[in-house]
C-alpha positions in Angstrom: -58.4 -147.9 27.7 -60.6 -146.7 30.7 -63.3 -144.7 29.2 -63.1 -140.9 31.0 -66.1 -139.7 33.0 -68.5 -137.3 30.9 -68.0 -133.5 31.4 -71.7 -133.7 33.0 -69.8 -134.8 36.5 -67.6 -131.6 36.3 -69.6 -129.9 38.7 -68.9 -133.0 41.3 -65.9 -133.0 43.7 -62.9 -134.6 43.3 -62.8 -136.5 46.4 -65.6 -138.7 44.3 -62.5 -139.7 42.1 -61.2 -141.7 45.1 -63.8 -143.8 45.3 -63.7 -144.8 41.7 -61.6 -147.4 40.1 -60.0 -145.8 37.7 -58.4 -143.3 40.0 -58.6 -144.7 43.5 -56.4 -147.9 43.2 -53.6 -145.7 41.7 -54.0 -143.0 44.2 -53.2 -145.8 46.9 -50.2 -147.0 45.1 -48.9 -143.6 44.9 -49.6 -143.4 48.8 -47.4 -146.3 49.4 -44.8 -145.8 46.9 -44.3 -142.1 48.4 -44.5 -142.9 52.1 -41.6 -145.9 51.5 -39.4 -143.4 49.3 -39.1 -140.8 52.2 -39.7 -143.6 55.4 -36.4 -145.3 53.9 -34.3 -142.1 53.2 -35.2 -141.0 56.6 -34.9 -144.3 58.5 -31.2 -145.0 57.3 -30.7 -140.8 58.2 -32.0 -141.4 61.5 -30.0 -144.6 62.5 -26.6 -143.5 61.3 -26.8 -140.4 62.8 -27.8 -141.2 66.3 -26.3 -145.3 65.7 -23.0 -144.4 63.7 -20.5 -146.6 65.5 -23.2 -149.9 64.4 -23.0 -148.6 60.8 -20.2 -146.5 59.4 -17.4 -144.3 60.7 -18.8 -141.9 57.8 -20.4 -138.6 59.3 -24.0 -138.4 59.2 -24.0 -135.0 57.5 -22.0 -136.9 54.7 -24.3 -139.9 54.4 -27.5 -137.6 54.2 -25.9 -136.1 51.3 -24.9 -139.0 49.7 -28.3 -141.0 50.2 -30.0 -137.5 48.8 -27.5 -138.3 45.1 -27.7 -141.5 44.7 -31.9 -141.3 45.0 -31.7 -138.3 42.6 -29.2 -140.0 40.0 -31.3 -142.4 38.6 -33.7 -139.7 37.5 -30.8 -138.7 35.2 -29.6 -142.3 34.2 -33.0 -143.6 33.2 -35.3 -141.0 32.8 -35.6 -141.8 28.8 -36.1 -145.3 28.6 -38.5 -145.4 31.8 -40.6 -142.8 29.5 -40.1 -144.8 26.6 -41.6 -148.4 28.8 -45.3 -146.1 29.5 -45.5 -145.0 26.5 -45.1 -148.6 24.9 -46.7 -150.7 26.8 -49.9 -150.7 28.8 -49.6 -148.3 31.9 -50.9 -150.5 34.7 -48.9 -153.8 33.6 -45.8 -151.2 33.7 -46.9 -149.9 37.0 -47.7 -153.5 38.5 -43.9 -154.2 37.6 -42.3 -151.3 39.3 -44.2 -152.6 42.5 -43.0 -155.8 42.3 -39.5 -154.7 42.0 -40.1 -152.2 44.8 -41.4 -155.4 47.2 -37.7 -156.7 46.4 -36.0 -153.4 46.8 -37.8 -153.6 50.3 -36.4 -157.0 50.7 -32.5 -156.1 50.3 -33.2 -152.9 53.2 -34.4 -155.1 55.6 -31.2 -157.0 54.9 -29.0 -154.0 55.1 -30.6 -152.9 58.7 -30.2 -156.8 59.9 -26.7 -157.0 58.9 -26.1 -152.9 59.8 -24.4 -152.5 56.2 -24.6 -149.3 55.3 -23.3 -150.5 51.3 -26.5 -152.2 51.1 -28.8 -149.5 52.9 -27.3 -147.0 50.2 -27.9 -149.6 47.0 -31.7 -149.9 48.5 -31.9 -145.8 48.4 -30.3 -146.0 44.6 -32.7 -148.6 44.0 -35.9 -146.8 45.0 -34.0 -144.0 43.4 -34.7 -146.2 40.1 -38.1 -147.8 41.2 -39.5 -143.5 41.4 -37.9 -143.0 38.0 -39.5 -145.6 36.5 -42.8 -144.8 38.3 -42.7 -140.8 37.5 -43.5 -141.1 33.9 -46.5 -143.4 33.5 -48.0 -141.9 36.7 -48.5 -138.2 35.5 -49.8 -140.1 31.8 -52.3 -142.2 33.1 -54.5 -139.2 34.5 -55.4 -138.0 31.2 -55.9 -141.7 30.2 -58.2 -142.2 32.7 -59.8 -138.8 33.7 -61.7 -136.4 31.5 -60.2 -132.9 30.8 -62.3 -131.2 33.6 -60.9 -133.8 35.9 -57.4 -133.4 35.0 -56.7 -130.1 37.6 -58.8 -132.2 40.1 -56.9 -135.6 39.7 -53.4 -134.1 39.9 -54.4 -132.3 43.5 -55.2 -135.0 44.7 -52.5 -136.5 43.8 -49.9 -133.9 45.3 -51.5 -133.4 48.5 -51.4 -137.2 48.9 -48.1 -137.5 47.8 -46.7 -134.7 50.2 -48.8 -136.1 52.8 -47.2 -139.2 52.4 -44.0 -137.9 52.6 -44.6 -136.0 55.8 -46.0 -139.5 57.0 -42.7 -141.1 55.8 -40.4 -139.0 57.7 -42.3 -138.6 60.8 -43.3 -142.0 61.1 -39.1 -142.6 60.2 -38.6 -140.6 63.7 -41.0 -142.3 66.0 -39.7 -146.0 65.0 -36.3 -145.2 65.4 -36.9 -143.8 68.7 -38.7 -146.8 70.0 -36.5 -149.2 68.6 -33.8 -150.7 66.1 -34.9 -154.2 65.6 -35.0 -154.9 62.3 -37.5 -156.9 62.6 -39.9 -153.8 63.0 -38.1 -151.9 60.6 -38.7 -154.8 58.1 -42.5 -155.3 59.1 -42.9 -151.3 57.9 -41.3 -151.4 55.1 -42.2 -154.7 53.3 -45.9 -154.2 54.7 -46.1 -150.7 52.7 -44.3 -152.1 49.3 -46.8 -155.2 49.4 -49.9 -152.9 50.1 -48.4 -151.1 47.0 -48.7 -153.6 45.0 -51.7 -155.1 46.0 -53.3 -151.9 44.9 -51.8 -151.8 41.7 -53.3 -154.7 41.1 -56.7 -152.9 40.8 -55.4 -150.2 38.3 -58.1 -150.8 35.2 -55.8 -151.4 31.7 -54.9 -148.2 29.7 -53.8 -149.5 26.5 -50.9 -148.6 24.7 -50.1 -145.5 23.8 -47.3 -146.2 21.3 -47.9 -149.7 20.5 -45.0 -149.2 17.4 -42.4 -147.0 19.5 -39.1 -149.1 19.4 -37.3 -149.3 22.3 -34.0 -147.5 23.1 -31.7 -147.4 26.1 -29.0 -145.0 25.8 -27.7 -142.9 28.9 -26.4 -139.8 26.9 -28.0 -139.9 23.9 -31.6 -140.8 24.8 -31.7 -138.4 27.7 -30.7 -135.3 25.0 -33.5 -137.2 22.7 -36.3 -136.7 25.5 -35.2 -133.6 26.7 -35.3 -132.2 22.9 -38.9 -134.3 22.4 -40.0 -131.8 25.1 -39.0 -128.8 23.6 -40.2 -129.7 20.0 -43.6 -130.3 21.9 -44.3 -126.3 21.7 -43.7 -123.5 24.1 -46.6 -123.5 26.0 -45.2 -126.9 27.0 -41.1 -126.3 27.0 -41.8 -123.7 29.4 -44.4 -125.0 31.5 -41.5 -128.3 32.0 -39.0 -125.3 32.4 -41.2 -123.8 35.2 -42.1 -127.1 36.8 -38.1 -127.5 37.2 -37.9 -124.2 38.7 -40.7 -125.3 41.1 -38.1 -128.0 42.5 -35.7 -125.3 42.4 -37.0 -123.5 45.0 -38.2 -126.3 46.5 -34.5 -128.1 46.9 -33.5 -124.7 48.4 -36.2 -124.2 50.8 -36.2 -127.7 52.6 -32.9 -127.9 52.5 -32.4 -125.3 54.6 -35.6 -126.3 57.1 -33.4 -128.1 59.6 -30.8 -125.5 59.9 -33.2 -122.5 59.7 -35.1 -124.1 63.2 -32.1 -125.0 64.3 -29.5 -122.1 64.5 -31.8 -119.4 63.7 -35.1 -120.0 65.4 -33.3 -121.5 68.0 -35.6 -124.9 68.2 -35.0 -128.6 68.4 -35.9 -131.2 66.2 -39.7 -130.7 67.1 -39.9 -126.9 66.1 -38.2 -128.2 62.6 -41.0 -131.3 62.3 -43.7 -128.6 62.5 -42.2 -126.5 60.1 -42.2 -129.3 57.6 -45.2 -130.5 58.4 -46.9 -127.0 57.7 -45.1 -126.6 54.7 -46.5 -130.0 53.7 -50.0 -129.3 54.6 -49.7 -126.3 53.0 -49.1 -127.9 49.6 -51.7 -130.0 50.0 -53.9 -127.5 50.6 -53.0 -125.1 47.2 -53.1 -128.1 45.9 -57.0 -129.3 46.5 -58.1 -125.4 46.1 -56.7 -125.7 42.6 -59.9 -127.5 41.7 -62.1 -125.0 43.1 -60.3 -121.7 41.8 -60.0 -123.2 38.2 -63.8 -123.8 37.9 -62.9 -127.6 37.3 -61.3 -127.2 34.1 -56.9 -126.4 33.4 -56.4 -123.0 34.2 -53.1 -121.8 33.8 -54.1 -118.2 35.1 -53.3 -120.0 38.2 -50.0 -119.8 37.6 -49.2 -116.2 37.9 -50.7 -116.1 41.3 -48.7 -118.7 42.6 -45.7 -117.6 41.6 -46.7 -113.8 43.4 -47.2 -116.1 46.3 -44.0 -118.0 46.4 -42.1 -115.0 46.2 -43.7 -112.7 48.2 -44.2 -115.6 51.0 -40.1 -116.7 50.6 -39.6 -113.3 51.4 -41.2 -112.7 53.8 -40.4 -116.0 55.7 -36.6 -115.1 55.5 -37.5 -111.6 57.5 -39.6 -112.8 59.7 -36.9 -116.0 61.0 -34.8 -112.8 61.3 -36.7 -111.0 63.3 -38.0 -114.3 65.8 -34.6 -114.7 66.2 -33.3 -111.0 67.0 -36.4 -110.5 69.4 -34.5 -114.4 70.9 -31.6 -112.5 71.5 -33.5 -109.9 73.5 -35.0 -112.3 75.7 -31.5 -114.2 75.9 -33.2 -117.5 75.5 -30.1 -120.0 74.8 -31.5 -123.3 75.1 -33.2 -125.2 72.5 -37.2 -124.6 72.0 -39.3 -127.3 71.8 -42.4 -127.0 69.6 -44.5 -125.8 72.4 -42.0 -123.0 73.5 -41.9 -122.1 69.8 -45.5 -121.6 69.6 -45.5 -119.8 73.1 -42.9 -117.1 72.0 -44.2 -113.7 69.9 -43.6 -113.9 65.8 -43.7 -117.5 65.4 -47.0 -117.7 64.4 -45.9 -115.4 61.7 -43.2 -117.7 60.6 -45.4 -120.8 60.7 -48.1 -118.6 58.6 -45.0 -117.9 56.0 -44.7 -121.6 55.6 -47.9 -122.4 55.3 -48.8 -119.7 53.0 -45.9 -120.6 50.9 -46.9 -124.2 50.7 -50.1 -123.1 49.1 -48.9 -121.0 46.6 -46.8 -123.6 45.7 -50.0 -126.0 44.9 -51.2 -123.3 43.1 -48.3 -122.8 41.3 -47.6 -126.8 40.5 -50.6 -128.4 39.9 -52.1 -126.4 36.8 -48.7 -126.9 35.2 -48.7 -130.2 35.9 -52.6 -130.4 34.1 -51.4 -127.8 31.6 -48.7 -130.2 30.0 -51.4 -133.4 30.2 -53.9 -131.9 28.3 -51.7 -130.2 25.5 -49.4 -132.9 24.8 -49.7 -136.1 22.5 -51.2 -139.2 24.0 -48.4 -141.6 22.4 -45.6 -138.8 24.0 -47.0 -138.0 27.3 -44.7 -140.4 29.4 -41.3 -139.6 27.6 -42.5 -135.5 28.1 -43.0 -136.6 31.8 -39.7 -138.4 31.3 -37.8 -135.0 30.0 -39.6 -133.6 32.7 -38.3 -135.5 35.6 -34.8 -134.9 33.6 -35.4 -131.3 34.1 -36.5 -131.5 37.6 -33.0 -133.4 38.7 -31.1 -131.3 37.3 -32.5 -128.4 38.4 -32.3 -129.9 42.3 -28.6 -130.4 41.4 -27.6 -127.2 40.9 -29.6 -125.7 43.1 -27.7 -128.2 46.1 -24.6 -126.6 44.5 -25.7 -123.0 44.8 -26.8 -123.2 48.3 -23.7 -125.4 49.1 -21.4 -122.4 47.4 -23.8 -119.7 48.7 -23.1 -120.7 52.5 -19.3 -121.4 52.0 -19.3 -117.8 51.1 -20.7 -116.9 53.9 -24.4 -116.4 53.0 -26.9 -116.7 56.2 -29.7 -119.4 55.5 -31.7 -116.7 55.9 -30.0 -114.4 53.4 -29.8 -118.0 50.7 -33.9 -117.9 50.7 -33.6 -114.2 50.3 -31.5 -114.4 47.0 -34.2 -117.5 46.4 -37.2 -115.2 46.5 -35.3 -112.8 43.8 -34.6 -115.2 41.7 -37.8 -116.8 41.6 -39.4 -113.2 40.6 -37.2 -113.0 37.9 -37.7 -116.1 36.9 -41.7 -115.5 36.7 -41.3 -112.4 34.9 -39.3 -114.4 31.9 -41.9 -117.3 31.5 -44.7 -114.7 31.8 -42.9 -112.4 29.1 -41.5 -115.7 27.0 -45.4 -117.2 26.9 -47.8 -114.3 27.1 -50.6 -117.1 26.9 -49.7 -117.4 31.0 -50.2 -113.8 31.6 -53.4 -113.3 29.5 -54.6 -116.5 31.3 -54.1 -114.8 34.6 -55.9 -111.7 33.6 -58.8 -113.2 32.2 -59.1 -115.3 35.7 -58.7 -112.6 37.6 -61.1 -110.2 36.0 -63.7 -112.7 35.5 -63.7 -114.3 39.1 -62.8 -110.8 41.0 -66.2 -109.4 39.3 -68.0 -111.9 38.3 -69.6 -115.1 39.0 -69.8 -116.9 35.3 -72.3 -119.5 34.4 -71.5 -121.1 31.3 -73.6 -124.0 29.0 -72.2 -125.3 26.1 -68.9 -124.8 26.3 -68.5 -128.6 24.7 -69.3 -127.4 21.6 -65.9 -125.7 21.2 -63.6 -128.0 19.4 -60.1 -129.3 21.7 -58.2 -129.2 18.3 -58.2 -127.5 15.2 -59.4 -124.9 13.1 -62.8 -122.9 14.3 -64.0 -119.5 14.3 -66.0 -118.2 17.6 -68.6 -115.6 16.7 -69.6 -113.9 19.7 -72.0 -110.9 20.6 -69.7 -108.1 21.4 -71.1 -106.4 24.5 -67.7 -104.9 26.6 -64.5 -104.2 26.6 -64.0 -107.4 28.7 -65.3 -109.0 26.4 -62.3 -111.6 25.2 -61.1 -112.2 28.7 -64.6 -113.8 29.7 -64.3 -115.9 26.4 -60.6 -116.7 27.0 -62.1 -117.6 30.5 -64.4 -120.2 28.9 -62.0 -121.9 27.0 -59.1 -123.8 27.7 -57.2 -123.5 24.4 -55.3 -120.2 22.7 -57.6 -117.8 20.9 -56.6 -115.8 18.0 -58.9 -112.5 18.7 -59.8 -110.0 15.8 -60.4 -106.8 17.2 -60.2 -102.9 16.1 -56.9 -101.7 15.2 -57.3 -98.4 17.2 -57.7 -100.2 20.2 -55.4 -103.0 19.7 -52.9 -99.8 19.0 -54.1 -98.2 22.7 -50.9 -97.8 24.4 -49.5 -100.5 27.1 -52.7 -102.3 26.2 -51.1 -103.3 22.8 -48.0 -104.3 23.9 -50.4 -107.3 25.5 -52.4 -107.7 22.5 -49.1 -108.4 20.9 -48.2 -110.8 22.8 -50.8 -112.9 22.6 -51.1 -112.6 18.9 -54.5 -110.6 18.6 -55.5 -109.7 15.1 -56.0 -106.0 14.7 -58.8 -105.0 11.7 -60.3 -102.0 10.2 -63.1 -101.3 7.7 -62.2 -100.8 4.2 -63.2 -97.3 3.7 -60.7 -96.3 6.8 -57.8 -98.6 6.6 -58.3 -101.0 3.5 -54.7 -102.5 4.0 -55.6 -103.2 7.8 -58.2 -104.7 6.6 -56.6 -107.4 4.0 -53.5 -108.0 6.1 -56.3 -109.0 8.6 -57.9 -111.2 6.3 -54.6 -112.8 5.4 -54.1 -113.3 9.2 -56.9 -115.1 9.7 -56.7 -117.5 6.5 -53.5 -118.4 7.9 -54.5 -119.2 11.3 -57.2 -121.1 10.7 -54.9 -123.1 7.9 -53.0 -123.7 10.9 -55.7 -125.2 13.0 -56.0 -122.5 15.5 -59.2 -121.0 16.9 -60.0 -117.6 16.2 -62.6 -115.2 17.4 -64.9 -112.7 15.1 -66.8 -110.2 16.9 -69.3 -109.8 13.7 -70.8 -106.6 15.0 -68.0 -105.5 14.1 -68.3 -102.7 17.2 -69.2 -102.4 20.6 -73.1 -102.5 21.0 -74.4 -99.0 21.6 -77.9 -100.2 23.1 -77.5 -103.2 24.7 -79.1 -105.1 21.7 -77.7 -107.5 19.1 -76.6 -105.2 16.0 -76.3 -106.5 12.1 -73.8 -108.5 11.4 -71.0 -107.5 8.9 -70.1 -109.3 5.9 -66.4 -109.5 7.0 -66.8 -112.9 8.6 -68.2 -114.6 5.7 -65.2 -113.3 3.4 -63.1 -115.1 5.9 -65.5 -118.7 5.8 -65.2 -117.9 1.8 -61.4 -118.6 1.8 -61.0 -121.0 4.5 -64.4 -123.3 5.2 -64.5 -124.3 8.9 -67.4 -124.3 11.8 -68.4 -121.4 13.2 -69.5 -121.7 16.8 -72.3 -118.9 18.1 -71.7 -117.9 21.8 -74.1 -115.6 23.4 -72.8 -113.2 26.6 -75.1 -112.3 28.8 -74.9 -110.1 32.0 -72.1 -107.5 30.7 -74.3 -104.5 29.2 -74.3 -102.7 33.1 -71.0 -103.4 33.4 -68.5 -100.9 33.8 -66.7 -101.8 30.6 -70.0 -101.2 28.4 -70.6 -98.3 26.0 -74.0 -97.8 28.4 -74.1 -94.6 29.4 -73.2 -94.8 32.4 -70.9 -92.1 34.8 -68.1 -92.6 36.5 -69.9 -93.3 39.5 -72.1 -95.5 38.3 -69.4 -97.2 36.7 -67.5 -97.6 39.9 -70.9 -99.2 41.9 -71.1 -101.8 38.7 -67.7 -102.7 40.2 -68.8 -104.6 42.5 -67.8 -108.7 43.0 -70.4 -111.2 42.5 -72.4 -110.1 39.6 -73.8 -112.8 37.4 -72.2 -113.5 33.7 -73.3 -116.1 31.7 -72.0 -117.5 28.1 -73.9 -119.6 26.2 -72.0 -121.4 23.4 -73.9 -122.7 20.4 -73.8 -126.2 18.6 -71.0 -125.6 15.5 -72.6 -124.4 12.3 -71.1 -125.1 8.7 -69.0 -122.6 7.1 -71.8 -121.8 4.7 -73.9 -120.4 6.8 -75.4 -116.8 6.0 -74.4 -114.4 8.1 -78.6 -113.8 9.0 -78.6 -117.4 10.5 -75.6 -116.8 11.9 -77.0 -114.0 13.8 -80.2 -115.1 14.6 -78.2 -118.4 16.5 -76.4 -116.3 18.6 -79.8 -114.1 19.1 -81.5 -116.9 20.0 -78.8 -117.8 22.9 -79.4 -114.3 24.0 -83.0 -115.1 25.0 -85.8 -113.4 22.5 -86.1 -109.8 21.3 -87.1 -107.2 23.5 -90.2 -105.3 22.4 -89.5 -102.1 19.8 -88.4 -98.8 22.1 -87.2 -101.4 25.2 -83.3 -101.3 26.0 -82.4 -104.6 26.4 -79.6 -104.8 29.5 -79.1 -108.1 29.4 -78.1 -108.2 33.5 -79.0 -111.3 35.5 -80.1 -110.5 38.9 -79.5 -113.4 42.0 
């Protein structure tokens, strides 16, 4: 297995990764592989709709939906036992395979196009249909193979703004060979040159090792595809619902660019150009999102992302259906009647709007896919990730499916296009509110994010010391009423925070401290059974393996200095030993959410964006530590005592 970079590179960009081995040879054969899928799909499009009478008496509107189901179907048929291949045998010998086969796939198209079959053209399309469901699996389980976890978000936007790239490539590059010519010798040239340079690649994909040296392999249509899909679910619901949102991603998607030709056609009123740009901003678009996902995440998985992109994509859907509407009512008024080309689109008042929608949407949707995509990588098993991928891809066909049905019934019932993205952006809010309500974890994510990066710029050390699995308590100064979000900013994984009970019970606020399973406490002399059931909470967790934060001041600081440290956390190390990590904040006393002192004014000017927050987080200590060490560790990551009669304020300046 290809040893991960160390976290010390985090800081780096990720264009670095493409110049490495481990993830630039794969990143080309991803290129290839995606730039062949759509230059096929397209070419075969192309030449029986503008070349029918040399290929079929079939109409083209009927061969582009048939080509679109049979390159979807295998992602159905073999799903499972392609997940079942990467996960039992090495990932680059699996991968070096599924290039060979797509050299030959190559092979039988350039046949098809000399003999103009279109039988054969279609069993090429089914048969890179098969060649990307075999390839779907082990390519979003090698990342976390080969990539450490503060590369993950990196490596997978990378990887969709190539692949999208390549797809633009594919489909434009489709449209100027097939207006220049139909020889199939050129045809051929393009399309075995791209498989072979695929391959070639592949051959410099480092070994991975095997996952699941001992699976046993099964092929069963039905009953392995309801095997994976369960396997998914049992995985946990962070997981389920991420692969449940990722489906709902292509959703939207399938709806979307379906209805690209027909929206710059018959409602913007624009020839084939005005609907190439359109895709092509949608695809630079994703690629964009996609490559600020590294950026906004603060190199690590950060599913606050999430939220935001799914504000995006319906706010941006919407938007783009009223604003076709209104390009094309403002057409009317000018009595424009022939076709636009992309020039005259560009020329003519509210398409930069429209183009901007597209765009805008495009990046949201980066936003919205790749920390999912990271999100399931990092929390799932190593010797399950390519049959979760599998379940995944499951998802993702079936969700495309119906929604091909939806928009098909939508518009025989009369629907506009513009009115089908309409009921799109609807159902895509709804659909955010359940995930964010059915996994508060999203939600709490996207608060933390928000908070920290709107007001703060956050320096953090140390943050290695906190374990990626298993039981640990964090032991924090407490400083703010922010102060959990900055933690849960810090930390990738699901923390179990102990906090007052009349706060917890603060109205609104608690239905959010519910869901995300916050431990409320109280002292003994106030609320002794709070304080046991609190306790009993916290045994448990930690018996689970979860991580769970102890404020050990057991209050807000009143002065800005490091009070004593209650005896509560050491009753909870005395029934369940396990390390207790010291993290010192620093930077939040003249906040706005500190007991300082401070007016209402003052508290508004401490508002301000861009003032510095750093956590420091402390090597683990055993679980018989006193609680005086305990507190002189996180003291000592505080920086040293201020004299007697000083109030310490703990702000870094720039």
């Amino acid at each position: 297995m290809t040893h991960p970079a160390s976290s010390d590179h985090a800081s780096h960009s990720q264009f670095r990764l493409l110049g490495q081995r481990r993830f630039g040879p794969f990143f080309a054969t991803q290129l290839a592989g995606a730039f062949n899928d759509s230059f096929l799909k397209q070419l075969v499009i192309l030449l029986v709709t503008f070349h029918a009478t040399e290929y079929t008496s079939l109409s083209p509107g009927l061969v582009a939906n048939l080509a679109a189901g049979l390159f979807i179907l295998p992602f159905v048929l073999f799903s499972a036992y392609a997940g079942q291949l990467a996960d039992r045998f090495d990932k680059a010998r699996v991968i070096r395979a599924v290039k060979a086969a797509e050299v030959a796939i190559m092979m039988v198209a350039s046949a098809g196009f000399y003999l103009k079959s279109l039988p054969v053209l279609l069993a090429s399309i089914f048969a890179m249909g098969c060649h990307s469901a075999f390839f779907g699996p082990v390519k979003y389980s090698l990342l976390p193979r080969v990539l450490a976890k503060e590369e993950l978000t990196g490596g997978n936007g990378l990887l969709e703004m190539g692949t999208f790239l390549s797809i633009l490539l594919g489909t434009l590059v489709a449209g100027v060979i097939a207006a220049v010519t139909t020889n199939p010798l050129w045809l051929s040239i393009a399309l075995l040159g791209f498989a072979v340079l695929g391959l070639v690649s592949s051959l410099f994909i480092p070994a991975t090792g095997e996952a699941a040296p001992d699976l046993k392999l099964r092929f069963s249509v039905v009953s392995e595809t309801v095997a994976t899909v369960k396997m998914g679910k049992r995985e946990g619901e962070g997981v389920w619902n991420s692969l449940l949102a990722i489906s709902w991603f292509w959703f939207v998607g399938a709806v979307v660019l379906s209805q690209i030709p027909a929206l710059g056609k018959d409602v913007l009123h624009g020839d084939t150009t005005v609907v190439t740009v359109l895709l092509a901003t949608f695809s630079i678009g994703i690629a964009a999102g996609s490559l600020l996902c590294e950026r906004l995440s603060g190199h690590k998985v950060e599913i606050g992302l999430v939220p935001i992109g799914s504000i995006g994509l319906t706010v941006f859907t919407a938007d783009m259906a009223w604003s076709c509407d209104r390009f094309a009512s403002a057409l009317q008024t000018l009595g424009t009647s022939l076709p636009l080309s992309w020039t005259q689109f560009l020329a003519t008042s509210g398409s930069l709007r429209v183009l901007a929608d597209v765009a805008l949407l495009g990046v949201f949707g980066g936003l919205f896919i790749v920390p999912l995509y990271a999100f399931v990588q990092l929390r799932t098993a190593p010797q399950r990730q390519s049959r979760i991928i599998s379940a995944n891809n499951i998802l993702n066909a079936v969700a495309m499916v119906i929604a091909a049905g939806m928009s098909a019934g939508l518009l025989a019932a009369g629907v506009s296009v513009t009115g089908l993205i309409l009921v799109c952006a609807g159902l895509n809010a709804l659909v955010a509110l359940y995930i964010y309500r059915t996994v508060p974890e999203f939600l709490w994510r996207f608060v933390s994010w928000f908070v920290v990066h709107t007001l703060y710029r956050l320096r953090t050390s140390g943050t290695h010391h906190i374990p990626e699995e298993g039981a640990a308590i964090l032991a924090p100064n407490h400083v703010s009423y922010v102060d959990a979000l900055v933690l849960s900013a810090l930390c990738p994984r699901p923390i179990r925070f102990v906090m007052d009970a009349s706060i917890f019970r603060v109205p609104v606020l608690s239905w959010l401290f519910r869901q995300v399973n916050a431990i409320p406490i109280a002292s003994a002399k106030r609320e002794p059974e709070t304080l046991e059931k609190a306790l009993a909470t916290v045994d448990a967790a930690l018996r689970n393996g979860e991580l769970v934060c102890v404020f050990p001041e057991g209050a807000l600081t009143r002065d800005g200095q490091l009070a004593e440290f209650k005896p509560g956390i050491r009753r909870m190390l005395d029934a369940c030993p396990v390390p207790v990590i010291p993290v010192g904040l620093v930077g939040l006393w003249a906040s706005a959410f500190a007991r300082n002192g401070k007016s209402v004014g003052g508290r508004l000017a401490s508002l301000r964006p861009g003032r510095r927050l750093e956590a420091h987080v402390g090597a683990p200590l055993p679980a018989e530590v006193s609680v005086e060490e305990l507190r002189s560790k996180v003291q000592g990551l505080l920086g040293p005592v201020p004299p007697m009669g000083e109030v310490r304020t703990f702000e870094v300046r720039s």
